[in-house]
PDB file of N, H, CA, C and O in Angstrom:
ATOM      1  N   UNK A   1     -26.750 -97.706   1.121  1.00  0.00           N
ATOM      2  CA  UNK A   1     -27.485 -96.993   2.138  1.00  0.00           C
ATOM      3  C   UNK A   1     -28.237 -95.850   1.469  1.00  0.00           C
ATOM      4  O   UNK A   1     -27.829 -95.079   0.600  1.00  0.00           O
ATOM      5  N   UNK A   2     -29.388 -95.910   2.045  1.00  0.00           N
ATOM      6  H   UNK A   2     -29.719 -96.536   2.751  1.00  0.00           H
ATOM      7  CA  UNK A   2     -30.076 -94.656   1.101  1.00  0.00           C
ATOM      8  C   UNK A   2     -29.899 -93.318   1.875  1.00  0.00           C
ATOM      9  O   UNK A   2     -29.745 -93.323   3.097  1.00  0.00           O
ATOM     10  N   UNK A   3     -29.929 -91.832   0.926  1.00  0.00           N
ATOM     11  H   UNK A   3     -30.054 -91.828  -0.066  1.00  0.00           H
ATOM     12  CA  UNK A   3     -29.581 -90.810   1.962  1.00  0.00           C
ATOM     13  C   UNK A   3     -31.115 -90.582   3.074  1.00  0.00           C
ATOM     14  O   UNK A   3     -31.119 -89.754   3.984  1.00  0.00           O
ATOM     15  N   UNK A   4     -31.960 -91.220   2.849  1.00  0.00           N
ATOM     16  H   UNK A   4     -31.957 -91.893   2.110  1.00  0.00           H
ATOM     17  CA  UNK A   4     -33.336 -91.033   3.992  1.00  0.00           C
ATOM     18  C   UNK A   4     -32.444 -90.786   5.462  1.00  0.00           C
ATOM     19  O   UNK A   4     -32.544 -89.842   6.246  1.00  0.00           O
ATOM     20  N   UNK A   5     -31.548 -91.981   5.534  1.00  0.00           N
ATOM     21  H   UNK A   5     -31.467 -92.748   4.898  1.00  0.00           H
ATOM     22  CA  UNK A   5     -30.954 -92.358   6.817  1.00  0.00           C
ATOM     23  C   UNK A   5     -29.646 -91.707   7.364  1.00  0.00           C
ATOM     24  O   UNK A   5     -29.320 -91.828   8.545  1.00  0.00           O
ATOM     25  N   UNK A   6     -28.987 -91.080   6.544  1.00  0.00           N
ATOM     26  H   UNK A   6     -29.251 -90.981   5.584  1.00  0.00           H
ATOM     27  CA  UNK A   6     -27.979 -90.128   6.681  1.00  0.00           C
ATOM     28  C   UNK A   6     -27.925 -88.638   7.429  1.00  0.00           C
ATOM     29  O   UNK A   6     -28.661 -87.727   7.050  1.00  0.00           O
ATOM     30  N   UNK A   7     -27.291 -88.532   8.167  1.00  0.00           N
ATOM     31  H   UNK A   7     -26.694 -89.272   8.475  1.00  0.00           H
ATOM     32  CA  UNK A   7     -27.074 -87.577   9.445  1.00  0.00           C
ATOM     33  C   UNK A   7     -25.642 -86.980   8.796  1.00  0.00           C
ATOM     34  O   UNK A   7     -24.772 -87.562   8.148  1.00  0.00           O
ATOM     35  N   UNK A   8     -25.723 -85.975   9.110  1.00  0.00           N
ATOM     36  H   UNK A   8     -26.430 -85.502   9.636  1.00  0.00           H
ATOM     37  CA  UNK A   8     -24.121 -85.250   9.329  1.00  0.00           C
ATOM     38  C   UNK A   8     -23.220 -85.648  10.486  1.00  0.00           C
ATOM     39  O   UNK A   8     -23.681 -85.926  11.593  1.00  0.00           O
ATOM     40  N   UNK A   9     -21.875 -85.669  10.189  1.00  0.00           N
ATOM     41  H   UNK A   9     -21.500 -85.444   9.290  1.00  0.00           H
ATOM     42  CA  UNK A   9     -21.202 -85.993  11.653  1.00  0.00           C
ATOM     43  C   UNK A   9     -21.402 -84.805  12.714  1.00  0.00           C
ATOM     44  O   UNK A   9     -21.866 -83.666  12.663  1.00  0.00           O
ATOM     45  N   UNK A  10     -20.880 -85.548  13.610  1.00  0.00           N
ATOM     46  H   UNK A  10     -20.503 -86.474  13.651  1.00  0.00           H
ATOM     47  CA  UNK A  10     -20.755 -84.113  14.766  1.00  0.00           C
ATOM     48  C   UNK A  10     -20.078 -83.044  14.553  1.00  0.00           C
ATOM     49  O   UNK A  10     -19.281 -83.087  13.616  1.00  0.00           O
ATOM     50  N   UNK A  11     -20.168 -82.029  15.190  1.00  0.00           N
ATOM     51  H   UNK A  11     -20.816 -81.994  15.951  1.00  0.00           H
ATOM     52  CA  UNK A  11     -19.022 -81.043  15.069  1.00  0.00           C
ATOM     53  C   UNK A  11     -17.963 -81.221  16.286  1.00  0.00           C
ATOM     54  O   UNK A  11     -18.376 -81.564  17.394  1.00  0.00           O
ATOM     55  N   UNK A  12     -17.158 -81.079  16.148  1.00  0.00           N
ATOM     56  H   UNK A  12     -16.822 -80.801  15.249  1.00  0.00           H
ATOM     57  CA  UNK A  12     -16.111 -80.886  17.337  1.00  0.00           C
ATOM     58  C   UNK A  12     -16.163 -79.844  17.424  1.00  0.00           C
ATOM     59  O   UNK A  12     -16.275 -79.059  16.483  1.00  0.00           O
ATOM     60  N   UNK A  13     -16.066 -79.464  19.057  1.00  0.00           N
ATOM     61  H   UNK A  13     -15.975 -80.102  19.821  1.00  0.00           H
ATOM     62  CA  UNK A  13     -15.940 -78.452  19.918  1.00  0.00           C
ATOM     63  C   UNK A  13     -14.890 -77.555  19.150  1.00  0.00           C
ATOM     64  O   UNK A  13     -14.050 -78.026  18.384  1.00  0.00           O
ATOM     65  N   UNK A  14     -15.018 -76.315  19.415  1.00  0.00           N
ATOM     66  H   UNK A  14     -15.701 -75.932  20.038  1.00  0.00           H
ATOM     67  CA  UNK A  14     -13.935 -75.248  19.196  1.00  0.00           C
ATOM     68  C   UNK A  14     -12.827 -74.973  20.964  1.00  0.00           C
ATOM     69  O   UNK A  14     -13.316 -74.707  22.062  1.00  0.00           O
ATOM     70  N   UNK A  15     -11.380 -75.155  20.655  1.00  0.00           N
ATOM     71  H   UNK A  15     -10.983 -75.372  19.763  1.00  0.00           H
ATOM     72  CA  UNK A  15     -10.642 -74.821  21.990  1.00  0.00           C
ATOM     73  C   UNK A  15     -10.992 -73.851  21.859  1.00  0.00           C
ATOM     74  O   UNK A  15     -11.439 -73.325  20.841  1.00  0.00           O
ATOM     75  N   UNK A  16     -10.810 -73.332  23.139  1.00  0.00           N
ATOM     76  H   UNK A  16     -10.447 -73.759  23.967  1.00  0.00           H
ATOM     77  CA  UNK A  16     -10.165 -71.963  23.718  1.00  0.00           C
ATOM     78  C   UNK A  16      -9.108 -71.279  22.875  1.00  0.00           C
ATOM     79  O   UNK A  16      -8.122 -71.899  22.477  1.00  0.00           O
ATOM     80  N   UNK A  17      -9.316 -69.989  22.601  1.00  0.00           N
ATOM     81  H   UNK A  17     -10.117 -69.485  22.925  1.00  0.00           H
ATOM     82  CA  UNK A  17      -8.258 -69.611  21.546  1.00  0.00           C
ATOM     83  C   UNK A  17      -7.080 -69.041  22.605  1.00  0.00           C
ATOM     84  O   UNK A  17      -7.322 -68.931  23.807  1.00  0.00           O
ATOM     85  N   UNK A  18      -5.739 -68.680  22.002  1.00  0.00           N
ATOM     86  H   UNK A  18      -5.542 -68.769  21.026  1.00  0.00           H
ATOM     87  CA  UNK A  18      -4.654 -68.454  23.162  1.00  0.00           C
ATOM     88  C   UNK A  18      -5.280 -66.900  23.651  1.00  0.00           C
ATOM     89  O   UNK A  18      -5.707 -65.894  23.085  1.00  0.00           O
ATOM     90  N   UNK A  19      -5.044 -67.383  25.102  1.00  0.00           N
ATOM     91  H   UNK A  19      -4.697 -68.200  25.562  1.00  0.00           H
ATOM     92  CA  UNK A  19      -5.154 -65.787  25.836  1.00  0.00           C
ATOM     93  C   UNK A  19      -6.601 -65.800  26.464  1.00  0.00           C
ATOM     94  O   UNK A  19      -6.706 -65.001  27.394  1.00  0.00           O
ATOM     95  N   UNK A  20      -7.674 -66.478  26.192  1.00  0.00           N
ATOM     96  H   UNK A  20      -7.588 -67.128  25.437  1.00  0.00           H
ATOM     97  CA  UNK A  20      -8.677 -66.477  26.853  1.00  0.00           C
ATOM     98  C   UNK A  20      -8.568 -67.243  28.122  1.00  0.00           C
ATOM     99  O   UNK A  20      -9.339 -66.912  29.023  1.00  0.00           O
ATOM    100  N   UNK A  21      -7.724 -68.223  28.338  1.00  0.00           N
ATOM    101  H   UNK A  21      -7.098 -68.492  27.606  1.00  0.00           H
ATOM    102  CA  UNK A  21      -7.809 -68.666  29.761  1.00  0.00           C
ATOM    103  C   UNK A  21      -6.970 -67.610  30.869  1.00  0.00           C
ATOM    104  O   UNK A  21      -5.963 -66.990  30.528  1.00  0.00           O
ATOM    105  N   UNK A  22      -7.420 -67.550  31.891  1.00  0.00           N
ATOM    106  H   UNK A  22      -8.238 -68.054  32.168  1.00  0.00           H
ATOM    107  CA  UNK A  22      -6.825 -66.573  33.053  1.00  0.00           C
ATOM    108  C   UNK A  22      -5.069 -67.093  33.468  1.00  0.00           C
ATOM    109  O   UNK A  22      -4.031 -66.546  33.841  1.00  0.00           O
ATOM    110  N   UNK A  23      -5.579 -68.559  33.109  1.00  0.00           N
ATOM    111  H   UNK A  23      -6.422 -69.004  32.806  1.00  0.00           H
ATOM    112  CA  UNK A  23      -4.369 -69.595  33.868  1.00  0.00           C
ATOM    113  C   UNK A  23      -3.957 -69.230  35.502  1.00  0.00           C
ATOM    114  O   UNK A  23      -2.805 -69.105  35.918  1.00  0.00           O
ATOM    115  N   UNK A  24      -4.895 -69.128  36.102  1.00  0.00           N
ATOM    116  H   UNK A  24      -5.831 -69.229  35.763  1.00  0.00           H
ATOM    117  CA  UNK A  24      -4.795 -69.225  37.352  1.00  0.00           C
ATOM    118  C   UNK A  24      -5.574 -70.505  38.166  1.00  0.00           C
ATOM    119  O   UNK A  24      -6.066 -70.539  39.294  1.00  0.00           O
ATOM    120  N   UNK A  25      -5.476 -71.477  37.171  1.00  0.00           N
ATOM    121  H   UNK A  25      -5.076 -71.450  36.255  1.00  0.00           H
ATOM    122  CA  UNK A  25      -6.164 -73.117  37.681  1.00  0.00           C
ATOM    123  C   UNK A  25      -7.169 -72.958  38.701  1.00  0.00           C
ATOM    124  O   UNK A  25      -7.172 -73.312  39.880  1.00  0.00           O
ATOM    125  N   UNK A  26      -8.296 -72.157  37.774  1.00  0.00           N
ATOM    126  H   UNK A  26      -8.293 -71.870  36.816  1.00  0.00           H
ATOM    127  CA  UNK A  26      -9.644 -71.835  38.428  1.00  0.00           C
ATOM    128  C   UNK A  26     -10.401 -73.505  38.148  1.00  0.00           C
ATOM    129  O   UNK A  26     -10.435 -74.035  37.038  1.00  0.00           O
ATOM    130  N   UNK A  27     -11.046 -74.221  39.614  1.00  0.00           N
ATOM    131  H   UNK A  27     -11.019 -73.791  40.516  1.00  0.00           H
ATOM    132  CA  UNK A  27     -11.802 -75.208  39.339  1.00  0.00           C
ATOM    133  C   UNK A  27     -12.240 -75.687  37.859  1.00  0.00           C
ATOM    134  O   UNK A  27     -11.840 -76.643  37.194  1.00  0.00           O
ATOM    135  N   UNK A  28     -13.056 -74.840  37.617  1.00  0.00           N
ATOM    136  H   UNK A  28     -13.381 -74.064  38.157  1.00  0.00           H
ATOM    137  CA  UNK A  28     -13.950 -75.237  36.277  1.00  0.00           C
ATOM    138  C   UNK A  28     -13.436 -74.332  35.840  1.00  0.00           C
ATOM    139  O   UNK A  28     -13.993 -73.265  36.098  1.00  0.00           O
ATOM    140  N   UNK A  29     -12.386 -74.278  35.135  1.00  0.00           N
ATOM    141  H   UNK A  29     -11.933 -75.145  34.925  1.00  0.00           H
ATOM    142  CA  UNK A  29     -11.110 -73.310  34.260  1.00  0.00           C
ATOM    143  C   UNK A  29     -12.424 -74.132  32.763  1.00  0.00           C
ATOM    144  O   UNK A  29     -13.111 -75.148  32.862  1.00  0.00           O
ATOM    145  N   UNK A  30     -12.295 -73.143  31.539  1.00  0.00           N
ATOM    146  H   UNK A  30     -11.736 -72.318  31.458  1.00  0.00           H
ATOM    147  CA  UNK A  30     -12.648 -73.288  30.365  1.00  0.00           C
ATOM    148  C   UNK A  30     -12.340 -74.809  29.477  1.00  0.00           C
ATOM    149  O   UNK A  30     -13.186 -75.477  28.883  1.00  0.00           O
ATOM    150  N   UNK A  31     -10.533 -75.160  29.633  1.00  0.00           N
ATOM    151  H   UNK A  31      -9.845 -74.617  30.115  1.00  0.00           H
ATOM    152  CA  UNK A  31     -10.083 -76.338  30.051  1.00  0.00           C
ATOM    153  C   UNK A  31     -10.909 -77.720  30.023  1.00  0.00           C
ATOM    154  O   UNK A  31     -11.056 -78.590  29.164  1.00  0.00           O
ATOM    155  N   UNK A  32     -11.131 -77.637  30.634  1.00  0.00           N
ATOM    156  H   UNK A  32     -11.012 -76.930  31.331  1.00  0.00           H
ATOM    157  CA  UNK A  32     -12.326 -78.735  31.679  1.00  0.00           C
ATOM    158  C   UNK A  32     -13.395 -78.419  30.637  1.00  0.00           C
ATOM    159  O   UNK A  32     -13.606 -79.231  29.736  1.00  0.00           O
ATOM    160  N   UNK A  33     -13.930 -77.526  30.698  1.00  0.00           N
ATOM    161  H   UNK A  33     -13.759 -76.866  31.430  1.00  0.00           H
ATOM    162  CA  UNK A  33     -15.450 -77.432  30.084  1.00  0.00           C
ATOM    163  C   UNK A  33     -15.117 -77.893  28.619  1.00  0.00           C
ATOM    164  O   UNK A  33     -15.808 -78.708  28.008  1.00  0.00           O
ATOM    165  N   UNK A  34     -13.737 -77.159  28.007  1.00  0.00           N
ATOM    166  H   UNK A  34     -13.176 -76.497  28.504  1.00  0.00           H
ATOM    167  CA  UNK A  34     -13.229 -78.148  26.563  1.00  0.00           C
ATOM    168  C   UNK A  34     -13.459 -79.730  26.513  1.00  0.00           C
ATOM    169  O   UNK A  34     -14.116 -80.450  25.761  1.00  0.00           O
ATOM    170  N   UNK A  35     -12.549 -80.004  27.760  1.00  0.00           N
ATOM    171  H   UNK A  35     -12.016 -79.419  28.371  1.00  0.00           H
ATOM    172  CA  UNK A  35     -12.408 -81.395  27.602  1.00  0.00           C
ATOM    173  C   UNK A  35     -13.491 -82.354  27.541  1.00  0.00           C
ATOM    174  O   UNK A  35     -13.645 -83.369  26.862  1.00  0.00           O
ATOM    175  N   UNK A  36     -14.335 -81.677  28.581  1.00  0.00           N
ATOM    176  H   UNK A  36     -14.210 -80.852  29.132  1.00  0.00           H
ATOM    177  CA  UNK A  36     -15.415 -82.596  28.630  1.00  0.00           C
ATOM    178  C   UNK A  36     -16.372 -82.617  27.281  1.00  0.00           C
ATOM    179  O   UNK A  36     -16.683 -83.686  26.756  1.00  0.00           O
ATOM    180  N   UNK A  37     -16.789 -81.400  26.792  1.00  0.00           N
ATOM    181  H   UNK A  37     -16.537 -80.531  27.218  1.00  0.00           H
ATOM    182  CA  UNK A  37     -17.176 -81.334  25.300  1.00  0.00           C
ATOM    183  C   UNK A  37     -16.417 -82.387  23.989  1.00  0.00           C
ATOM    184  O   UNK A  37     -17.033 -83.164  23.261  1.00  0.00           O
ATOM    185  N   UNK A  38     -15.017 -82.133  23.983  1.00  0.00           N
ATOM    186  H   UNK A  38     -14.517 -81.502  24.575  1.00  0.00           H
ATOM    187  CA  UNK A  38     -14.699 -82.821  23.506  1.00  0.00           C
ATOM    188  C   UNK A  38     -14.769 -84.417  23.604  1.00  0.00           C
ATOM    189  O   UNK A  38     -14.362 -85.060  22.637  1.00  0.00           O
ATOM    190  N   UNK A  39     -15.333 -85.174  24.881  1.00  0.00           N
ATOM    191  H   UNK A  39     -15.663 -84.651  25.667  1.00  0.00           H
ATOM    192  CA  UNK A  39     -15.036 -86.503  25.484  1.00  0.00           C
ATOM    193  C   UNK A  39     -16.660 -86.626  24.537  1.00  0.00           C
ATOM    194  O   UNK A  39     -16.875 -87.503  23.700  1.00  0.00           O
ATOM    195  N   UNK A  40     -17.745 -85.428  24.963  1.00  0.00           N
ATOM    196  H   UNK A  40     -17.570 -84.715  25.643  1.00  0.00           H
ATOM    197  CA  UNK A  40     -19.193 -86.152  24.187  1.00  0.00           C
ATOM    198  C   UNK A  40     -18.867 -86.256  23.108  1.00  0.00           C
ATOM    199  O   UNK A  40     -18.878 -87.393  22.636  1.00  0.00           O
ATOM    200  N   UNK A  41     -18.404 -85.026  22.187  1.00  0.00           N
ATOM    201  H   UNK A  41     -18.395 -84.102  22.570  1.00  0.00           H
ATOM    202  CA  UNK A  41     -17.976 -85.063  20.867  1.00  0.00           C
ATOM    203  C   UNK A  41     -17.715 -86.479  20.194  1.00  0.00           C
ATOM    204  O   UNK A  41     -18.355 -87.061  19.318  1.00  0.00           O
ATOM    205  N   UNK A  42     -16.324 -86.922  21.036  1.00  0.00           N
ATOM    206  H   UNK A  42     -15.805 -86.449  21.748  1.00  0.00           H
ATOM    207  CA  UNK A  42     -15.984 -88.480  20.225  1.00  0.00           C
ATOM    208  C   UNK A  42     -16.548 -89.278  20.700  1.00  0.00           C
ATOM    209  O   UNK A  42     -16.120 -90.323  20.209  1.00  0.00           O
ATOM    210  N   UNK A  43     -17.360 -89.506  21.457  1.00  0.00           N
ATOM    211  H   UNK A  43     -17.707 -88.658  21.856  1.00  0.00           H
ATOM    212  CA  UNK A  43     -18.643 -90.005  21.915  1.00  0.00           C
ATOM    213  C   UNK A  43     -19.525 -90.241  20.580  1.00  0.00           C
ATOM    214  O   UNK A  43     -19.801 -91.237  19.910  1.00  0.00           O
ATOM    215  N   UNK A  44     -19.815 -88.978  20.511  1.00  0.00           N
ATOM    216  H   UNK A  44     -19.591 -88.170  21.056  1.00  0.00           H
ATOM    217  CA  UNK A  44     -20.990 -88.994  19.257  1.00  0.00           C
ATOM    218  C   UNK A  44     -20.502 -89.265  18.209  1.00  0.00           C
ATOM    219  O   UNK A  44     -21.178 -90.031  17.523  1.00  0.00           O
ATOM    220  N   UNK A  45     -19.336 -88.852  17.693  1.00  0.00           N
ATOM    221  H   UNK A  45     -18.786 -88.229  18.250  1.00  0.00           H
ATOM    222  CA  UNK A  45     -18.271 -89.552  16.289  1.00  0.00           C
ATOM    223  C   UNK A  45     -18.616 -90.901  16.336  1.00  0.00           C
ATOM    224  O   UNK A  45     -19.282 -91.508  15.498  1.00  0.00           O
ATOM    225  N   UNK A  46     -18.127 -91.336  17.361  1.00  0.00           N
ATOM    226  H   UNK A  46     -17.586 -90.843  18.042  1.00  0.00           H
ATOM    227  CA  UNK A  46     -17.507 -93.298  17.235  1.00  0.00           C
ATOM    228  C   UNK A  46     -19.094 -93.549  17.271  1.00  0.00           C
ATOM    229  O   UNK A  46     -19.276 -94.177  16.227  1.00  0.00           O
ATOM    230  N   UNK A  47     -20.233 -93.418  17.842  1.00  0.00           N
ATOM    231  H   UNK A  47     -20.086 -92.908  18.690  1.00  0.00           H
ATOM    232  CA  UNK A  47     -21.591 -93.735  17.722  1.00  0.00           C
ATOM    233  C   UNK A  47     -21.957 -93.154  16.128  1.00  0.00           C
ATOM    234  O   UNK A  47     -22.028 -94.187  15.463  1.00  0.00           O
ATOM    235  N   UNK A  48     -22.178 -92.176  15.364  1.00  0.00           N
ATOM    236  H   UNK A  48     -22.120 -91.336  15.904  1.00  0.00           H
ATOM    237  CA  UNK A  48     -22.338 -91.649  14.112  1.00  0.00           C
ATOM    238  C   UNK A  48     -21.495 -92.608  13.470  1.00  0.00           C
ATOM    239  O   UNK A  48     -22.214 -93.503  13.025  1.00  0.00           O
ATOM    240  N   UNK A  49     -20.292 -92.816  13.227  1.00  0.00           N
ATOM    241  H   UNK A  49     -19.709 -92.089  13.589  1.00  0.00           H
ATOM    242  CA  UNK A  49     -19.392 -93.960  12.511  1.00  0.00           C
ATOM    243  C   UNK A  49     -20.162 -95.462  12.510  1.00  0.00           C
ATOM    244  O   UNK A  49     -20.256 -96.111  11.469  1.00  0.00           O
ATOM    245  N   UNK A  50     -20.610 -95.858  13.579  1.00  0.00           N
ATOM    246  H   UNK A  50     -20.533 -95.331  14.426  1.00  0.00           H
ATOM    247  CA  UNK A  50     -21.306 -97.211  13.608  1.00  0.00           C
ATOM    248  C   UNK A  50     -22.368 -97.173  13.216  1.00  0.00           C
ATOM    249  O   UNK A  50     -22.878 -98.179  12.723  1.00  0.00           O
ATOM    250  N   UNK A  51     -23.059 -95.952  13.319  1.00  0.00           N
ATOM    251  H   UNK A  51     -22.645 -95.134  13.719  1.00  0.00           H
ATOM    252  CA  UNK A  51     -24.410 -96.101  12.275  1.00  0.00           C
ATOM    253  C   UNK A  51     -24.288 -95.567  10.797  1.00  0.00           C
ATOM    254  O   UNK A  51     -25.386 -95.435  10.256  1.00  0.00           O
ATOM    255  N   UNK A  52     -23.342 -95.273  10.122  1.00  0.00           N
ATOM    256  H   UNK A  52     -22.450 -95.380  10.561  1.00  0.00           H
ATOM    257  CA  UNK A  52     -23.168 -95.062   9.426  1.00  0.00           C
ATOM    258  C   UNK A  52     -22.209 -96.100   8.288  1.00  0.00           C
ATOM    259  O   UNK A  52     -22.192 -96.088   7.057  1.00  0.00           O
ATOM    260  N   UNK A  53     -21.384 -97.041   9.368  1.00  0.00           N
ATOM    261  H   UNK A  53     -21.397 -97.051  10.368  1.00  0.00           H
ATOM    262  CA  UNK A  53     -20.456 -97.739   8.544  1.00  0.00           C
ATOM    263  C   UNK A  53     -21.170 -98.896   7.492  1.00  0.00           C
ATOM    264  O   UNK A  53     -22.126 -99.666   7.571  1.00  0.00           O
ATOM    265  N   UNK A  54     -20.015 -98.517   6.342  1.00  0.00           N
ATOM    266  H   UNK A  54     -19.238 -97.891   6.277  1.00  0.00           H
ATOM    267  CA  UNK A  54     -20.936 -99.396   5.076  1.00  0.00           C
ATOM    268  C   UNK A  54     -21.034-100.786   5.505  1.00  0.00           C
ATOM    269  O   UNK A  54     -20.205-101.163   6.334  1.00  0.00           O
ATOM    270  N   UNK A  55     -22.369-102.046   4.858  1.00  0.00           N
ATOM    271  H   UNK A  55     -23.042-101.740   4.185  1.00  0.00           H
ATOM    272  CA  UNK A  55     -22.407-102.971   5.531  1.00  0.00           C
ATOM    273  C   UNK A  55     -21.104-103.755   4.631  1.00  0.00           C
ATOM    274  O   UNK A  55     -20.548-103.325   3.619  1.00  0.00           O
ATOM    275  N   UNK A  56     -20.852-104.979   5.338  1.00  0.00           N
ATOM    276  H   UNK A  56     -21.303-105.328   6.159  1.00  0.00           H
ATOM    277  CA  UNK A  56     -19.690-105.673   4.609  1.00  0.00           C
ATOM    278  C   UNK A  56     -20.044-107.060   3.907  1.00  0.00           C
ATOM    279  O   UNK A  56     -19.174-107.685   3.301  1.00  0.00           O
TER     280      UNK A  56
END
């Protein structure tokens, strides 16, 4: 593969560090906004991996 075609992987999201959530199971608590970041994240991994995997 030549590097023309080469991308960096994604970054994964950073959690919430301890103590920033209120923990009073606010709707859209930080939580949620993690998770869902994280769901595109390996989203974009497992898509970056397939365009990237060596041919066989």
């Amino acid at each position: 593969m030549s590097s023309a075609g080469f991308s960096p992987p994604p970054i994964p999201p950073k959690p919430p560090v301890e103590g920033e959530c209120c923990e009073r199971g606010c709707e859209r608590c930080m939580w949620v906004y993690y998770r869902e970041a994280l769901q595109r994240y390996e989203t974009a991994l497992a898509e970056w991996r397939r365009r990237h995997e060596p041919p066989i």
